[in-house]
N, C-alpha and C positions, 0 to 999 in steps of 0.2 A: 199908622192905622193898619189893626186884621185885614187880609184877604176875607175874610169870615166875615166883616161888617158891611159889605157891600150891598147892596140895595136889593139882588138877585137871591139873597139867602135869606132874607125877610120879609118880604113882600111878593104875594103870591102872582100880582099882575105883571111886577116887575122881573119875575124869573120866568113868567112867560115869554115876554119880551126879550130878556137877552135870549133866551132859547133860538125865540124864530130868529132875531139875527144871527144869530150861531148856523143853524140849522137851512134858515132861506135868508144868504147874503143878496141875491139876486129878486127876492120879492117872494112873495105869499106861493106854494106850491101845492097840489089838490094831491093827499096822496091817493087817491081814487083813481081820479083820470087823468094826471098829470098836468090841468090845467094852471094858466097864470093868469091868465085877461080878466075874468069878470070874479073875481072872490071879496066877498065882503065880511066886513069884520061886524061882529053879531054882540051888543053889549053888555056885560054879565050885569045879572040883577040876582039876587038871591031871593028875592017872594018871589019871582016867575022861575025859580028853579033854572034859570042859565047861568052856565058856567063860564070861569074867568077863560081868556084866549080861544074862543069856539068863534069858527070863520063856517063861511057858507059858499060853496060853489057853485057859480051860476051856471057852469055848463051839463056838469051831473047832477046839482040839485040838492047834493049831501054835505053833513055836514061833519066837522073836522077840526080837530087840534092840532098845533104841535107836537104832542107827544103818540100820535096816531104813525105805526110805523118804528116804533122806539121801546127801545128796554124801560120807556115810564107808559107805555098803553095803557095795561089795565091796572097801574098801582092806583090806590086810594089815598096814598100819601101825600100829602103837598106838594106839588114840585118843587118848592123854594127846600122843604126837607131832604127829600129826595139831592139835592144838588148839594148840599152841606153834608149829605152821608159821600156823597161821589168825590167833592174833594178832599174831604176827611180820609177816604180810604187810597185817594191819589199823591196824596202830598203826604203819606206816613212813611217813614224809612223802612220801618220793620214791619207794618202791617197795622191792622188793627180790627180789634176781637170787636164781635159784635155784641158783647155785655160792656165797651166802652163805647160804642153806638147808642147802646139806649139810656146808656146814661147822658148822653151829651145832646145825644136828637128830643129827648124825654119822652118817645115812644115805649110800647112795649116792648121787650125780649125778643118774641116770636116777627114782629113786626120789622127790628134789625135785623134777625138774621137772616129772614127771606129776602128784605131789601140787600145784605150785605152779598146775599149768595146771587139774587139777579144782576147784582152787577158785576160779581168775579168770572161771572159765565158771558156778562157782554165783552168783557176782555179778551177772553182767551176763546177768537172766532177761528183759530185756526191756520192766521196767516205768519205765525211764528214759527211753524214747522220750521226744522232743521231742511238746508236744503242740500242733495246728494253730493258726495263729496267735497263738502265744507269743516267737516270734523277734526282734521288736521290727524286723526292717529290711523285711519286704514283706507282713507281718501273713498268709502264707500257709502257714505254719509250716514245718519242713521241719533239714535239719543245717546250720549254720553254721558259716562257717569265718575266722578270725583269723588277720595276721600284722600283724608290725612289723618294719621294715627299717633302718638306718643308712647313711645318704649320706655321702659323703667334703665336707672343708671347702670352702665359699663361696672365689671367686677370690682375692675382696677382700678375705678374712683369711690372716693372716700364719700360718705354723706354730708348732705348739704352744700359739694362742691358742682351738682349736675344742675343745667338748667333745663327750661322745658324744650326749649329753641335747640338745644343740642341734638336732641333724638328724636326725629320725625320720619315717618314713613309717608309717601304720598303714592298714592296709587290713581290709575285712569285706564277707562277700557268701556269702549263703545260696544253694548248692548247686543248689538249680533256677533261681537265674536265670541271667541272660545278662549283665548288667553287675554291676560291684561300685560298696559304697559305700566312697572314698577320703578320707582325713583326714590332711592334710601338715602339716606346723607343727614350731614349736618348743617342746617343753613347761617 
């Protein structure tokens, strides 16, 4: 069976639900006032206009989702879509474009790529910084940077005797300095 068939990817009450366990292993949390004692859960009905997983706090009075506090606040998206774009774009080896978003979510275009871009920006919060003296090339830490190049055959070989693997240049050199460290060879 898909990861993809799961109950949380189709079912809008049911991706509530695994959320709040995700989110409150510990029980119902107010992101208002922080409370836990008195929150009641509020039943969605679509003629009275409430919505699915809306809780109610009894000590501030307000009222509140799971997604209150979170990279899904104010999308309009489903959540259960929402969560089928997040492992879609978690579980891709090489990535993936948001024109294969909307073909796969059946959203619009514009509707993938802003959901693709809110959640490439909830990723990258900051706490991957390189940290000081960990770079390995000038112990003064900082972003490093990689390439690797391919040079055309030696005079003294004949065509069609050279492989790619023979002639590589790799090069590396951490962003504050001034010179780079160079590695030519054959591997």
């Amino acid at each position: 069976m898909s990861v993809l068939s799961q109950p949380q990817f189709h079912c809008e009450e049911a991706a509530f639900s695994w959320l709040e366990a995700t989110l409150w292993p510990q029980g119902t949390v107010c992101p208002h006032c922080g409370g836990m004692g008195r929150i009641g859960k509020i039943k969605a009905n679509k003629e009275a206009r409430i919505r699915s997983g809306l809780h109610k706090c009894g000590d501030c009075r307000k009222q509140f989702t799971v997604k209150v506090g979170t990279v899904f606040e104010h999308a309009r998206l489903p959540l259960h879509k929402i969560l089928q774009a997040m492992h879609l774009i978690f579980s891709s080896k090489k990535g993936i474009s948001s024109h294969q978003l909307h073909r796969i979510l059946e959203v619009q275009y514009k509707t993938a790529w802003f959901l693709s871009h809110r959640i490439r920006k909830a990723m990258r919060d900051g706490s991957l910084a390189p940290v000081a003296g960990v770079d390995g090339m000038s112990g003064a830490g900082g972003i490093g940077e990689a390439d690797e190049t391919f040079i055309g055959r030696e005079p003294s070989v004949p065509k069609g005797r050279v492989s790619l693997h023979d002639k590589s240049v790799v090069s590396a050199r951490s962003r504050g300095q001034q010179g780079a460290l160079c590695r030519r060879g054959r591997h």
